[in-house]
C-alpha positions in Angstrom: -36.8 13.8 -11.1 -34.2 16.0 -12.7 -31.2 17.9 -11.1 -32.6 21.0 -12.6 -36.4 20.4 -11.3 -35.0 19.4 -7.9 -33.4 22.6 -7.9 -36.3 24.7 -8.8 -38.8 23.1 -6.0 -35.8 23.7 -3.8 -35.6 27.5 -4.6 -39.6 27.5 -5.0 -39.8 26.3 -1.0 -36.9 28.4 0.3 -38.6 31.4 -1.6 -41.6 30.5 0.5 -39.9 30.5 4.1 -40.2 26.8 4.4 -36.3 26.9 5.7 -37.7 29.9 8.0 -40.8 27.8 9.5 -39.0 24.7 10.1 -35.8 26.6 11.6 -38.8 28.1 14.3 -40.6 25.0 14.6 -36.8 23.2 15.3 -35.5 26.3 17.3 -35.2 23.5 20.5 -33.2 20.6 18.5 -29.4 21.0 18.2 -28.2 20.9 14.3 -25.0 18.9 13.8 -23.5 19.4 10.5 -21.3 16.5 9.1 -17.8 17.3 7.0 -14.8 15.5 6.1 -12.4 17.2 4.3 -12.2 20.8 2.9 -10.1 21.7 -0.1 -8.5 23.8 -2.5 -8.1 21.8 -5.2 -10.3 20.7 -8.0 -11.1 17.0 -8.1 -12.2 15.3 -11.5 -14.6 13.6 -11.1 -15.7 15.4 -7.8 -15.1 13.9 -4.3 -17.8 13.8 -2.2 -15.8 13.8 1.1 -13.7 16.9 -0.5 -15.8 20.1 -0.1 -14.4 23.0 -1.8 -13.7 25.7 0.8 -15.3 29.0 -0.9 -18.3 26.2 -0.5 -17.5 25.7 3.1 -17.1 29.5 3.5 -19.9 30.2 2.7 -21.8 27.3 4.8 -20.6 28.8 7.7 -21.6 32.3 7.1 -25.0 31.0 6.4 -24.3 28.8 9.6 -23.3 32.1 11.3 -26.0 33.8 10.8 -29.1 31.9 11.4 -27.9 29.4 14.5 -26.0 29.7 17.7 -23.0 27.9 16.9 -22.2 26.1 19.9 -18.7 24.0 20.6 -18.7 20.2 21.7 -17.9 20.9 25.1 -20.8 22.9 25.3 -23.2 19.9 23.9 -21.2 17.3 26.4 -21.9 19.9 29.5 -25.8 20.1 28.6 -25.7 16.1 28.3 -24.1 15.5 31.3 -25.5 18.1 33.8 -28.6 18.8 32.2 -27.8 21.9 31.5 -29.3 23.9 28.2 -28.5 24.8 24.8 -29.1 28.1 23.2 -32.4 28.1 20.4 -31.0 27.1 17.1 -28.0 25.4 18.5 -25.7 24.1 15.4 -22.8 22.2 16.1 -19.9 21.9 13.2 -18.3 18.1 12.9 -15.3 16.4 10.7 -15.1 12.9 10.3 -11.7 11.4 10.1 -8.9 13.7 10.6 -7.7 14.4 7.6 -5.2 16.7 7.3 -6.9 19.5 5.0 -8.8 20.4 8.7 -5.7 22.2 9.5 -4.4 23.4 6.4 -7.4 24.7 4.7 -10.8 24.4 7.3 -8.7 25.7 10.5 -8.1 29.0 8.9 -11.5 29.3 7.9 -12.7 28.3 11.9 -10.4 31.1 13.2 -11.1 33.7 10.1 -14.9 33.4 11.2 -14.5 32.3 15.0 -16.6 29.5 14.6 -15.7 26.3 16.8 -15.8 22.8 15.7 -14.7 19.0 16.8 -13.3 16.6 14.7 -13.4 13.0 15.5 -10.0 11.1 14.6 -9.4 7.7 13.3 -6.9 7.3 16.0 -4.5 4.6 14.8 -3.8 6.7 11.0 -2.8 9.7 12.8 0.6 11.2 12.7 1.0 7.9 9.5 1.5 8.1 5.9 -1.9 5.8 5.3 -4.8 6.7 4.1 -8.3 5.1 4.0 -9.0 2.5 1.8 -12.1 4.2 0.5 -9.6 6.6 -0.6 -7.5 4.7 -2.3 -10.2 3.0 -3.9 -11.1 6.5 -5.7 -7.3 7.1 -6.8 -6.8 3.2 -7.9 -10.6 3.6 -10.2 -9.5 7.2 -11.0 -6.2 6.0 -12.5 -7.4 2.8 -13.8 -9.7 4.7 -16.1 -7.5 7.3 -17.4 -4.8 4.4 -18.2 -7.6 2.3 -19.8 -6.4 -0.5 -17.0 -9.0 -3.4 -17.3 -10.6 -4.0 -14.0 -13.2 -5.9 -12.1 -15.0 -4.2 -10.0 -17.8 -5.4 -7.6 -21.2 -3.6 -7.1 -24.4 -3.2 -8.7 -23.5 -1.9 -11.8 -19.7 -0.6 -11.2 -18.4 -2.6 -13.9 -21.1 -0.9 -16.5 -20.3 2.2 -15.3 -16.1 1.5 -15.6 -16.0 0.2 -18.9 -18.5 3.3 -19.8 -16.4 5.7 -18.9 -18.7 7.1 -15.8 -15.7 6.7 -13.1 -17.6 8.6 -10.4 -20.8 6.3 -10.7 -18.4 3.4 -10.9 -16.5 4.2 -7.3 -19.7 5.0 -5.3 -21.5 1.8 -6.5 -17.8 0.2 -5.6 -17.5 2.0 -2.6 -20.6 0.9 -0.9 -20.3 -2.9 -2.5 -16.8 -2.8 -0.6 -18.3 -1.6 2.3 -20.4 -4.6 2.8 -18.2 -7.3 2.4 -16.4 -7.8 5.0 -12.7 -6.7 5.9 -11.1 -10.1 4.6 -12.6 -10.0 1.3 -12.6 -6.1 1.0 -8.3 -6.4 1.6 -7.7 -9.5 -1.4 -10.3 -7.3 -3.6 -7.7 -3.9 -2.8 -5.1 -6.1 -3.2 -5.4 -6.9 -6.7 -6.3 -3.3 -8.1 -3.3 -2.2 -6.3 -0.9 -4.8 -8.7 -3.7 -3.6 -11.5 -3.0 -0.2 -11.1 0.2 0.8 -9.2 -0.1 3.9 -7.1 3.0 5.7 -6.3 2.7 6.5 -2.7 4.5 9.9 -2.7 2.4 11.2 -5.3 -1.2 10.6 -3.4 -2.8 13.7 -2.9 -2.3 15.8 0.4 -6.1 15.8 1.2 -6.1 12.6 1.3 -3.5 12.2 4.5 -4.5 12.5 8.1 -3.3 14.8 10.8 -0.7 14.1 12.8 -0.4 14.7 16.8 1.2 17.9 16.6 -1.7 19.6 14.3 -4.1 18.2 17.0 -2.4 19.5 19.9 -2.1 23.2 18.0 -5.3 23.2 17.1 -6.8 22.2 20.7 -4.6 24.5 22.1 -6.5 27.0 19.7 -9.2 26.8 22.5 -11.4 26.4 19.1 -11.7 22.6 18.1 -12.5 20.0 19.9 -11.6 16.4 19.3 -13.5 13.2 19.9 -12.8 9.8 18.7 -13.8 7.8 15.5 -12.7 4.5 16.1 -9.0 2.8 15.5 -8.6 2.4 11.9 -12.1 3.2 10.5 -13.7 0.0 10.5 -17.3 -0.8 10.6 -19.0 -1.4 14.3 -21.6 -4.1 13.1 -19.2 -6.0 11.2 -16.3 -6.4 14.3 -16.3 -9.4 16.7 -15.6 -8.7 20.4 -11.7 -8.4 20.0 -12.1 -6.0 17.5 -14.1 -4.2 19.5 -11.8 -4.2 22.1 -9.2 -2.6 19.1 -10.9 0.0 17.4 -13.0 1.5 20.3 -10.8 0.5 23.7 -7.8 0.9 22.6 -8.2 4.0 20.7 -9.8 5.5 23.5 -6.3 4.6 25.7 -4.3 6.4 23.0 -6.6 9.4 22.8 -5.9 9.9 26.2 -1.7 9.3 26.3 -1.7 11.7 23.4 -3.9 14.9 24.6 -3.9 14.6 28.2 -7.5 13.6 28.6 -10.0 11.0 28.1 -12.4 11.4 25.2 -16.3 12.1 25.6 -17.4 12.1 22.3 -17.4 9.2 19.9 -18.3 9.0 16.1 -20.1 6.2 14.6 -17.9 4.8 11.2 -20.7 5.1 8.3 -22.9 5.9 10.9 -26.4 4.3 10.2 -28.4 3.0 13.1 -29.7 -0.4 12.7 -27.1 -1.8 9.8 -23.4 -0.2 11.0 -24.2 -0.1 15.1 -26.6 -1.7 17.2 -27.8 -0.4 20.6 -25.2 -3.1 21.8 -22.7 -0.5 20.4 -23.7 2.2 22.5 -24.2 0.5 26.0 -20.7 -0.6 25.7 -19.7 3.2 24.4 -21.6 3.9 27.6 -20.0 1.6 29.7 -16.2 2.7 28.2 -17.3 6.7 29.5 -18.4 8.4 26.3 -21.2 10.8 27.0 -22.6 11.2 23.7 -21.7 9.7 20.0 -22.7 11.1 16.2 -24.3 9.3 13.8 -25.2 9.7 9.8 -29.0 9.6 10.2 -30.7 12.9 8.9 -32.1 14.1 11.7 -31.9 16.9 14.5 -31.7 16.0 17.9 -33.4 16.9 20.7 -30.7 17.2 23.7 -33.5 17.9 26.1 -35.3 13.8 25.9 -33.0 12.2 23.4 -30.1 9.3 23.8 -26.7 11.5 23.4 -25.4 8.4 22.2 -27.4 8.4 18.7 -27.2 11.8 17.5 -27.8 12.5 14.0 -26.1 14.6 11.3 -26.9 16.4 8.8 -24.2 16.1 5.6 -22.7 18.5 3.7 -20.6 16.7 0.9 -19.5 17.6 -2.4 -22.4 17.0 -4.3 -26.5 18.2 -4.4 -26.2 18.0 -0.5 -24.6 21.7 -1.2 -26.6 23.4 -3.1 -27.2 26.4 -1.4 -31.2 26.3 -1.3 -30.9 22.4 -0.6 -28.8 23.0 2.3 -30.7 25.7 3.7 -33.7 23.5 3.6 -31.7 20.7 4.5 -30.7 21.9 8.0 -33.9 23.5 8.9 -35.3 20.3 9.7 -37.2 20.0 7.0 -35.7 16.3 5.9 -38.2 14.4 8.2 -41.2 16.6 6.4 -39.4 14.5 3.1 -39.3 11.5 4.3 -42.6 11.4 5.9 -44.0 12.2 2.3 -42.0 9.4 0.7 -43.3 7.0 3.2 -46.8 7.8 2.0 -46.3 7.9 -1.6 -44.8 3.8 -1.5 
């Protein structure tokens, strides 16, 4: 299905109240919305972690005006008291803790009066790294505007690369890399980085992470909350138990040295149930204190009868995820509807 048919049943069903119905019929399930960064720059090829912020502007407005938007501490209260959420709850997430959340969404929070958590990757902050993923999109970026040869793994990325179609080359890349393993993912960085030399000064400011002091000014806002997202961003389902004990216990200690407090909230790296955490995963969250973790999975949750420690997201990325009709839909609810109907049309 084309972009531009997509778009017209999208307008056709928002035209029709389906957003409306599904926003009734959901009135009781809390609606978590997913960023990463926000930005005011212009990224060619777009980044789909890098939302434009007139975009995210107007997502709150919207977000504003048809939900209650409520603040983490207010979900982790209702989880562990059992205490209630207001109809149409929404609750506004960042992954990662990139920098831009200060510079460019922060404003934007306070402007409006909208509160939000972000979940850090709690090693990278306050350091000049920044996540391989990342780096992967500058090193393919720069390898195709210097006509670099390059091998890249992944279901078509080198077809893509040598066509010219950078973006399609980095996702299929991206989640190739993903897969691997960290061993083979670090020899496979390794040798674009001698391919295509990055100068490290010259990376991008939306690309850096927040350092301890932005936290602390921000929490002190009274506005965003702040919940963990592992170590150093690696993958739950592909750790053993010591690096288990490194991205999620240790963290967790640091969290704590740094703001005073022990974190409740917890953030699942890629964030599918089933293939990047098991329930394994989240009795040991359980067992480390966290009240309630976030995952990618399109779906609403019911804080009344669901497990706090599998709540999905809905994402708002650079991309069709955005579109103003698709979003609205999006966040009603009506994804399951969707993927009901795809399950009988197979």
């Amino acid at each position: 299905m084309t972009a531009r048919l997509k778009g017209g049943l999208h307008r056709a069903q928002v035209l029709a109240g389906v957003d409306r119905l599904f926003r009734y019929l959901n009135r009781n399930r809390l609606l978590v919305v997913m960023y990463h960064g926000v930005t005011e720059d212009s990224f060619d090829p777009p980044v789909w972690t890098q939302l434009p912020v007139e975009t995210f502007r107007h997502q709150l407005l919207f977000l504003r005006a048809h939900y209650q938007i409520v603040s983490l501490t207010e979900v982790v209260a209702a989880l562990r008291f059992g205490g209630t959420l207001p109809e149409r709850a929404a609750l506004v997430t960042f992954d990662d803790g990139l920098r831009n959340n200060f510079s460019v969404a922060f404003p934007v929070l306070e402007e409006l009066a909208v509160p939000a958590a972000i979940f850090l990757t709690v090693d990278l902050i306050g350091t000049d790294q920044i996540f391989w993923f990342d780096e992967l999109y500058l090193l393919i970026m720069a390898g195709g505007r210097r006509r670099v040869r390059l091998t890249l793994p992944g279901a078509g990325a080198q077809g893509h690369y040598q066509a010219g179609e950078l973006c399609e080359a980095y996702h299929a890349c991206v989640e190739a890399l993903k897969l691997v393993g960290v061993t083979a993912r670090q020899e496979l960085m390794a040798t674009l980085r001698r391919s295509v030399p990055l100068e490290r000064g010259r990376v991008p400011a939306d690309f850096r992470l927040l350092d301890w002091d932005q936290v602390r000014h921000m929490e002190r806002s009274g506005l965003v909350s702040f919940g963990v997202h592992t170590g150093t961003h690696r993958i739950l389902s592909e750790l053993d138990l010591v690096g288990i004990e490194a991205e999620l216990v240790a963290p967790r200690r640091r969290f704590a040295e740094e703001l005073g407090r022990e974190p409740e909230a917890f953030c699942f790296p890629n964030g599918r149930p089933g293939l990047d955490f098991h329930a394994a995963h989240q009795d040991f969250l359980r067992s480390c204190g966290y009240l309630c973790a976030f995952t990618t999975e399109n779906a609403l949750f019911d804080w009344r009868a669901g497990d706090g420690l599998g709540i999905g997201r809905i994402a708002a990325g650079n991309d069709g995820l955005s579109e103003p009709n698709f979003f609205r839909l999006n966040t009603s609810g009506v994804g399951r509807l969707w993927k009901a109907l795809r399950t009988l049309a197979r």
